[in-house]
C-alpha positions in Angstrom: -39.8 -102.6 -51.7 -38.0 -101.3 -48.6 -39.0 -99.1 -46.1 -42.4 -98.9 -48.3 -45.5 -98.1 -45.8 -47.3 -100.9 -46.8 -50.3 -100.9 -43.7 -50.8 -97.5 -45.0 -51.5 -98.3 -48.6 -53.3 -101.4 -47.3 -55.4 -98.9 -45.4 -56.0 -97.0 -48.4 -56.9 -100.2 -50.1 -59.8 -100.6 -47.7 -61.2 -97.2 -47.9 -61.6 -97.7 -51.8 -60.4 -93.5 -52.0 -60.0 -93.4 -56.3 -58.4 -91.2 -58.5 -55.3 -91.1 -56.6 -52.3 -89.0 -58.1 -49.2 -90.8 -56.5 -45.6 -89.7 -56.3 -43.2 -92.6 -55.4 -39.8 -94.0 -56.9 -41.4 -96.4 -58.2 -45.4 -98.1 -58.0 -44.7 -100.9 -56.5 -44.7 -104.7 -57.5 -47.6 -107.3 -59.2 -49.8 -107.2 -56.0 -47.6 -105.7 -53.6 -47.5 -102.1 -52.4 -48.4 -99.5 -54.6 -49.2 -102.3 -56.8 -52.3 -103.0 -55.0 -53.9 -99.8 -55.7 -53.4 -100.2 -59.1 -55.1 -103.8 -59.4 -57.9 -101.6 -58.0 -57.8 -99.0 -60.3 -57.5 -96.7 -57.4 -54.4 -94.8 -59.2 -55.5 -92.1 -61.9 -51.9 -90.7 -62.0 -48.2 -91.5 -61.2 -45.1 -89.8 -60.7 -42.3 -92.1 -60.8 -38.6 -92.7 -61.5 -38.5 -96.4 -62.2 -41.5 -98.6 -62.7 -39.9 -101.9 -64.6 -40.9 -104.3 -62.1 -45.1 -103.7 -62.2 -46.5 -105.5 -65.4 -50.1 -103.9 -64.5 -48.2 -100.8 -64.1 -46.9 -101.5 -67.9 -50.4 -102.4 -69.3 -52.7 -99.8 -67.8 -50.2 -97.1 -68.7 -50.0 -98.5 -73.0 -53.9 -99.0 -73.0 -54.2 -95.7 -72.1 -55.7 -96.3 -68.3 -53.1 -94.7 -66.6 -50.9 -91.3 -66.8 -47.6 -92.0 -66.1 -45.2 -88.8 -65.3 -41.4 -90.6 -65.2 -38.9 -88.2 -63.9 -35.0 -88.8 -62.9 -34.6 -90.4 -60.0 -32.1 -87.8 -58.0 -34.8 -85.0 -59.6 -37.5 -86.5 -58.2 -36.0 -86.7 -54.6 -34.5 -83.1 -54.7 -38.4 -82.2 -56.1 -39.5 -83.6 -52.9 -37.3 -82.2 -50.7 -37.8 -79.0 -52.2 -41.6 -78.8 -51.6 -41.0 -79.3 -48.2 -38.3 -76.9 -47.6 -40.6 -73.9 -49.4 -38.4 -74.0 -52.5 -40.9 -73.4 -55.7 -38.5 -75.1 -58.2 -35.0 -75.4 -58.6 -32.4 -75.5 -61.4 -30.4 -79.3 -62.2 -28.0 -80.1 -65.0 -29.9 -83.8 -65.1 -32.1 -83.9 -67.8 -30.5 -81.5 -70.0 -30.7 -82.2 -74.0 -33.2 -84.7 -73.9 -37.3 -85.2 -73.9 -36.9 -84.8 -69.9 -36.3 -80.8 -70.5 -37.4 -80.3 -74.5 -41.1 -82.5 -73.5 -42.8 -84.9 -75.7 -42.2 -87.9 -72.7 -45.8 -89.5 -73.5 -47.8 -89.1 -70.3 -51.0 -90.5 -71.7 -51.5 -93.1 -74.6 -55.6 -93.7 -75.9 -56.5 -97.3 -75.8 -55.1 -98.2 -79.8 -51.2 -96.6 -79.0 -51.6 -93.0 -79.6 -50.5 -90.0 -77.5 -52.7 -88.2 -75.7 -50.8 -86.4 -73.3 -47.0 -85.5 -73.7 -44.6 -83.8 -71.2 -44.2 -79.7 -71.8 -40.9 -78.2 -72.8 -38.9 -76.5 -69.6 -37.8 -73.8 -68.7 -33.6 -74.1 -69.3 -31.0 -71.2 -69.1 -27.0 -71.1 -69.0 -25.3 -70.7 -65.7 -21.4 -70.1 -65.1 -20.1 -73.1 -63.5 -16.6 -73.9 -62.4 -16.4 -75.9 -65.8 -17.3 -73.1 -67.8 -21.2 -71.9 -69.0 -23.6 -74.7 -68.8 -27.6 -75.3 -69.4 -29.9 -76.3 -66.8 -33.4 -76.8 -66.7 -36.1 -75.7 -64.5 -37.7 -78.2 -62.0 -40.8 -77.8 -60.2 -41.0 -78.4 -56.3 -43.6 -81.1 -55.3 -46.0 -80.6 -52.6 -48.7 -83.4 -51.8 -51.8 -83.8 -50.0 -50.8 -86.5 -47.9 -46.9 -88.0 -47.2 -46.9 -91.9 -46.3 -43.8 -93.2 -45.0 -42.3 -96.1 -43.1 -39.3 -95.7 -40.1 -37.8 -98.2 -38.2 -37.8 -96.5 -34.6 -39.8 -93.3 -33.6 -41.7 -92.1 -31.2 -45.1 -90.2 -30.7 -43.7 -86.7 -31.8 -43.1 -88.1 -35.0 -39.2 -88.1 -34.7 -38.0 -90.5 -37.1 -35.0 -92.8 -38.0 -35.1 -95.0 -40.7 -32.7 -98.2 -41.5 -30.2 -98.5 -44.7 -31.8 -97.9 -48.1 -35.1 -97.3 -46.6 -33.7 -94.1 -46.0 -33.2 -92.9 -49.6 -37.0 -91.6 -49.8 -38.9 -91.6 -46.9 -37.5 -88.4 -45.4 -38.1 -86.3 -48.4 -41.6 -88.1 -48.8 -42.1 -86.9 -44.9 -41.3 -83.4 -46.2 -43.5 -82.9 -48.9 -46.6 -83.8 -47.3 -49.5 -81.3 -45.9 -50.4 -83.9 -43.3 -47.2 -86.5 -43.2 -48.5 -89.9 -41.6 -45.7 -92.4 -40.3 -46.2 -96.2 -39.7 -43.3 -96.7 -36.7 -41.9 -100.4 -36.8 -40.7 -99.6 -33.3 -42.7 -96.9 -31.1 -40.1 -95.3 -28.3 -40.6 -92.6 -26.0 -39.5 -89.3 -26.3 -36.1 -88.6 -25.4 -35.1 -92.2 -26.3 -34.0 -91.2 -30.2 -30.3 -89.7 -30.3 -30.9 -86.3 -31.6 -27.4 -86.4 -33.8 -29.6 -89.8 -35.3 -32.8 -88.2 -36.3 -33.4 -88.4 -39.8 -36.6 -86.8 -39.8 -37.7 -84.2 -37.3 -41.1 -84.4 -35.5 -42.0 -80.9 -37.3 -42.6 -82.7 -40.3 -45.1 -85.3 -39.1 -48.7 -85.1 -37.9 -49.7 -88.6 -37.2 -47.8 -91.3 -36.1 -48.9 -95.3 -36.3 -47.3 -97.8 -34.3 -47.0 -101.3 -35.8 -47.6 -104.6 -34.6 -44.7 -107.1 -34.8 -46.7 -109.2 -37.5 -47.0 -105.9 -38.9 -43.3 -104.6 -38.8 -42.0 -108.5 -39.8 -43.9 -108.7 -43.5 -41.5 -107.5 -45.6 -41.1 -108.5 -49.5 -38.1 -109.2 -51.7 -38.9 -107.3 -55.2 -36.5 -109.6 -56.4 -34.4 -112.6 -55.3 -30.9 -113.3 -56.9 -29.4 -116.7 -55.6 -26.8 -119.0 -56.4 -27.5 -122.7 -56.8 -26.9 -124.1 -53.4 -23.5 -126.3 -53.2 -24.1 -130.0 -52.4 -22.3 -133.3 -51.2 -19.7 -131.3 -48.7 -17.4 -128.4 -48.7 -16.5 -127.2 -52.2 -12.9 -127.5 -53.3 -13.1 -125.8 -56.1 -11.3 -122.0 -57.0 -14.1 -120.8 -59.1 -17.9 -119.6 -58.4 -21.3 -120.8 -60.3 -22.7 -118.0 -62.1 -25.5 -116.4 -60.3 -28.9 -117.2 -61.2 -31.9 -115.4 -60.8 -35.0 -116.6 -59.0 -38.5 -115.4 -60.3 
């Protein structure tokens, strides 16, 4: 859940817009997110590296509601950045041997279990690589409609830096949109970013959102892991108590 533009989904929550095709890591959480669309049934289509965390997700994709396109996660970025860089498709190693490049991934089940809609085989060819000929298949670059991302600082020309692992996606979702729209936990004024810092350059972004502090402070936890907190003084014990996961 970090680094996810969550005002901007909510907004999209509001307007009721449906049949959304969405391209994210994953969809989000049970009522958080992109999770929220989906309660809705504002989401006619996803593309999506990992969705294990959405039960919704699960059960409108097996009853046949939704069409789910899951792709590798490294694939996915580099299909992002690629749309934005004006790159049609590209060739990867990742993929190679399995349903990802031969097809038959179901995309779409009907509502008793059946396959509607699978995957289509790739395009693969050998390449000479310092190991020797290898196979590599054929990706295609991914360009959307709009790009919705989240950065910690940025300023009204829509230079961007984003914090940690919020940075894994946002600047290739930044890329790949016609009109990219940025919700800016921290608005500063030109000149204030280091250029050497800029993750994503204002060329990329057409509309920038400053948040509120309320705004900027609700952040979620997709999920907690804790260890049982220690009682009755310091411990003098050599060992650790397992982990244990909070739901």
């Amino acid at each position: 859940m970090c680094g996810i533009p969550s005002v901007l989904i909510g907004a999209l929550l509001e307007s009721r817009v449906n049949d959304l095709e969405v391209v994210s890591n994953n969809c989000g959480v049970d009522g958080w997110g992109l999770g929220q669309l989906l309660d809705t049934r504002q989401i006619r289509r996803v593309v999506a590296s990992y969705v294990g965390e959405n039960k919704e997700f699960a059960r409108q994709y097996l009853t046949g509601e939704l069409e789910v396109e899951l792709t590798p996660q490294g694939t996915l970025a580099e299909r992002l950045r690629a749309g934005g860089s004006g790159i049609p498709a590209f060739y990867t190693a990742t993929g190679v041997g399995t349903q990802v490049a031969d097809g038959g991934l179901p995309w779409r089940y009907d509502a008793h279990g059946n396959v509607l809609i699978s995957s289509p085989a790739k395009e693969t060819r050998p390449f000479i690589t310092a190991d020797g000929e290898k196979t590599f298949v054929l990706e295609q670059a991914i360009i959307c409609d709009f790009g919705l991302v989240r950065a910690w600082k940025g300023d009204r020309h829509g230079n961007l830096m984003y914090r940690s692992s919020a940075r894994n996606f946002n600047p290739m979702a930044a890329m790949s949109g016609k009109i990219t729209i940025a919700e800016v936990e921290q608005l500063v004024e030109p000149g204030d970013l280091d250029p050497d810092q800029i993750h994503t350059p204002g060329v990329y972004v057409h509309r920038v959102l400053p948040l509120t502090a309320e705004q900027a402070a609700d952040k979620r936890i997709e999920r907690a892991t804790v260890r049982p907190r220690l009682t009755g003084g310091p411990s003098t014990s050599s060992g650790h108590e397992p982990a244990q996961e909070a739901s």
